[in-house]
Structures are given as C-alpha cells and as structure tokens.
N, C-alpha and C positions, 0 to 999 in steps of 0.2 A: 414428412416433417420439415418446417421450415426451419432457415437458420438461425433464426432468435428461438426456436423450440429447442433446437440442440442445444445450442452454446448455452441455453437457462439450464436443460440437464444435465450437460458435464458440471456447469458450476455446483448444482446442487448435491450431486454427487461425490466433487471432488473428496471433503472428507474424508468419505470412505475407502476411497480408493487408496489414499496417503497414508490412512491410516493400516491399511490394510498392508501395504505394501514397507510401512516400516515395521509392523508385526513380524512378518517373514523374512525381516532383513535381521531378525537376532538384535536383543539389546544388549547393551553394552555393563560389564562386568568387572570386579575388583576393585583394588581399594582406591583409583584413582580415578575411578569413576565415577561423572557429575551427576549426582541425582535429577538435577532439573533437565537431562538428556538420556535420559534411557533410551534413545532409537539412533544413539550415537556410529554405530557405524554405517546403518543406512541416510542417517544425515551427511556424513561424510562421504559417502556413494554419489549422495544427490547434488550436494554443494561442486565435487568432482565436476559432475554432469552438467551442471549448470556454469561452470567455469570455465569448461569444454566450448561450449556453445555460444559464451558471452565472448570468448575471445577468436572463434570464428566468424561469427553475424553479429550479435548484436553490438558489442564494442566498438567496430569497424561502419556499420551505419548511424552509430550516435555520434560519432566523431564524424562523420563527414557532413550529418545534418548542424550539426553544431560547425564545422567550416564555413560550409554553404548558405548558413541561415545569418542574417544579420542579428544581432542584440534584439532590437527592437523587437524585427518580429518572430524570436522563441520567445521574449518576452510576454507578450501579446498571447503566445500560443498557452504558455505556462498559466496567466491569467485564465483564459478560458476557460479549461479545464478546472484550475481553484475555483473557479464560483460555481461550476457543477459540484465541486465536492462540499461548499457551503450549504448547496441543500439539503442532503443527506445529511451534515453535520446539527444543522438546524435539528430535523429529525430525531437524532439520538442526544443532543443537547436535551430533548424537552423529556425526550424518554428517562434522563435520569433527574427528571425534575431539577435542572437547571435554568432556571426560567430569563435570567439573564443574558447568559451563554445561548441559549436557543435563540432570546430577540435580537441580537448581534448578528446571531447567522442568518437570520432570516431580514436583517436591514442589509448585510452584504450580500446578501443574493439579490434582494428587489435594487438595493442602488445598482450595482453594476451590470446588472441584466436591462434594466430602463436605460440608465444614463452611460453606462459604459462600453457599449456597442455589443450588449451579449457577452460580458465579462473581459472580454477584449481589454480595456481601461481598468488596473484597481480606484477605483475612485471613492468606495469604500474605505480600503487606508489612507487616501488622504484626509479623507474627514473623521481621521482619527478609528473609526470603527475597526478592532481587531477582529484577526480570524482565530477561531476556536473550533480547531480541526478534532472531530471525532468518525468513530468506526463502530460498528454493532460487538465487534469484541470488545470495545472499552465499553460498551453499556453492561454487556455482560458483565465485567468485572466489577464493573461499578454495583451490581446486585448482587454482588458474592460468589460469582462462579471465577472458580481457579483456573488459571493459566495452563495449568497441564504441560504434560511434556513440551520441550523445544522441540521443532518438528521444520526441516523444509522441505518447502514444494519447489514440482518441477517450474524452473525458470521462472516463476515466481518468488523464490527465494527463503527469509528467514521468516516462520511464523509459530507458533504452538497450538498444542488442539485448542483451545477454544478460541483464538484469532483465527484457525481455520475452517470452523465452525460458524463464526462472525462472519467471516468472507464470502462463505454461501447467500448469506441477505445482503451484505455490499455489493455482490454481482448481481442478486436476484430482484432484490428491491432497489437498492439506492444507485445504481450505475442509470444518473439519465441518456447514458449514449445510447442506452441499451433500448432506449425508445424510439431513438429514429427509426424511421420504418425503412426508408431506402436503404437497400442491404450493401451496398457498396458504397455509399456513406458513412454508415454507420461502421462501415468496414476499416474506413481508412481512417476515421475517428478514432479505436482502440489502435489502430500502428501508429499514430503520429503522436498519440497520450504514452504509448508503452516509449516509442524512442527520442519522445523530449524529457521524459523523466529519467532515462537512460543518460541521453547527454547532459545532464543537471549532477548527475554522478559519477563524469566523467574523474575532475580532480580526486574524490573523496578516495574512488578505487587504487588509485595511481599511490595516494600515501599509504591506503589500507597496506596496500603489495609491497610496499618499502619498508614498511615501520613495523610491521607485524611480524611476528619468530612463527605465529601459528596464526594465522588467516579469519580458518575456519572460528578456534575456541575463541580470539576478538569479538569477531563479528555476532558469535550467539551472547557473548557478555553482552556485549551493549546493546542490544536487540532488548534482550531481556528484560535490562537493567532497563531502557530507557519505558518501555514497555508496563513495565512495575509502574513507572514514576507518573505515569502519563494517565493508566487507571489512578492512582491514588488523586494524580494534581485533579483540584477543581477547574486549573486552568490550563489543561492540554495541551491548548491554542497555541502557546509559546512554547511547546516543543519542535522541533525540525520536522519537517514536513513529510519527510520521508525516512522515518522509523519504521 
C-alpha cells in the first residue's frame, strides 16, 4: 500500500475512530452539563492531549519558523496554500448553489495561479476579488444536516461530527497537495501548511492562555458559535480563516 493509499484511509476512517473513541470515553452528565458536548470528558482528555503536544513540538517549531522566516516569505507561503483552498472552496460554493460565491473562488484561483506565481502573490484581492472560504461540512449544514455533538480530534483540534464527517472529503477530495505524486514533497507540503498555520496562531493562543478562566469551554464556545454563524452566513468568506 502506498502512502497516499494510507493517509486517504486514515482520513476516511478517521470519524469512526473519534467517534468511537468518545463513545467509550463516557458522556458527560448533570445539570451543568452542555448539551451541545456530550463527549465532554473525552473532549477534555483530548484537548489535554493536544495541549501536551502543542507545547512540547508544535508551539516550539512555529515559533522558531515564524523567527526564522522573513514576513514576506510566510507571507507568500500562507498565500499559496489560500489559493489551494480556493479551489475546493469554489467546489462547495457551487455545491450549495452559490453561484456567485463559487465564480469568485474560481476567478481567485485562475488569477493567482496564472499571474501570481502559483498563489505565491494575492493578486486576486488586489483587484478587489474576495475570498469565500468554504469546507464540505458547511455544505453539509448548508442542506440541513446538524452539527452534532462538539467533538475534538487528535492534534487536529476543535470540530463536531458532521465538520468531522466534512473533513473526511476535505482530505479525500479537495486536499490538492494530496495530488502531488512526489512523496516527499507532498510530504513537506502538509509540515510547512500544518506549521505556518500554527505560527499564524501563535498570538491568538498567548491571549486565549491569559484571558480565559476555562480554556477548553472558550474555545468550544466560539468554535461553535463561529461555526453556527458561518453555515448560516451566505458570505462565509469574511469569516477568520481559521475557525
């Protein structure tokens, strides 16, 4: 089995796995308890675990990527990646009959991929063109399917079953990195997309950790919340980028 054969079957898998694994973690009980978190103490297992981890490796290499890298070029690198996710966005733009929203995504894919060295250059927002970021679980919601419990995955973070359910077709179908065939390209593509989005969140964590009395219950609020707002909005796109 190659290794784009695996990595598509963990993805597709994952789900299950997550879900399985907050079933047996026991749901969470009494009158203080958030309906929209029933796997609250296995969320809290996981978040632990993910906390663990970000502040051993990942914290510590997006911080030194983000020393070491000039402005420009995370700049540059953050572009790149955004116009891969325009195409996919395009995608589920058209899927919820957004016809708009879709020719948008698909004029800032063709500008910045032709005239912007492969996304490299936003050139697209200077001529005005916004981005209208979507994901297969906002299509989802967008056709009536519920949110479902809060749920997070490992080191991947905050999501709920059907954004985890979504994630399965964002890695299986719309992940174009997932097409390079050179396997150690394609390798250092998902490390340099996971640890420049990492260092993009370096400030946000520094206040979450100061400001918050409870961390974890913040961070599933506005997940949620922002979540909620983003299926409902017709225009996503100006939501933050990393909800």
């Amino acid at each position: 089995m190659t290794t784009t054969a695996r990595s598509k079957g963990w993805a597709a898998g994952m789900p299950a796995l997550v879900l399985g694994a907050a079933l047996l973690g026991g749901c969470a009980s009494g009158p203080n308890a958030n309906p929209a978190d029933p796997f609250e103490p296995y969320n809290r297992s996981m978040t632990t675990f993910n906390d663990n981890l970000d502040k051993a490796v990942l914290k510590p290499v997006a911080t030194l990527y983000r020393d070491a890298t000039p402005q420009p070029l995370r700049t540059g690198v953050g572009n790149f990646f955004g116009n891969l996710g325009d195409a996919w966005s395009f995608v589920n733009n058209l899927l919820q009959l957004r016809a708009l929203e879709a020719y948008e995504s698909m004029v800032r894919f063709s500008v910045n991929t032709v005239l912007g060295l492969g996304g490299v250059l936003d050139i697209a927002s200077e001529m005005g063109v916004e981005r209208h970021k979507q994901d297969f679980g906002l299509t989802l919601g967008h056709w009536g399917v519920p949110t479902g419990p809060y749920l997070v995955l490992p080191v991947l973070g905050p999501s709920t079953v059907r954004d985890t359910v979504g994630l399965s077709a964002d890695l299986f179908v719309g992940d174009l990195v997932d097409r390079v065939h050179d396997v150690p390209v394609r390798n250092s593509l998902y490390g340099l997309r996971f640890i420049d989005r990492r260092a993009q969140l370096l400030g946000a964590t520094t206040v979450l950790d100061e400001a918050a009395l409870d961390p974890y219950s913040f961070t599933r609020d506005v997940y949620l919340k922002l979540r909620a707002g983003a299926s409902d909005n017709a225009d996503s796109g100006k939501l933050p980028a990393d909800y």
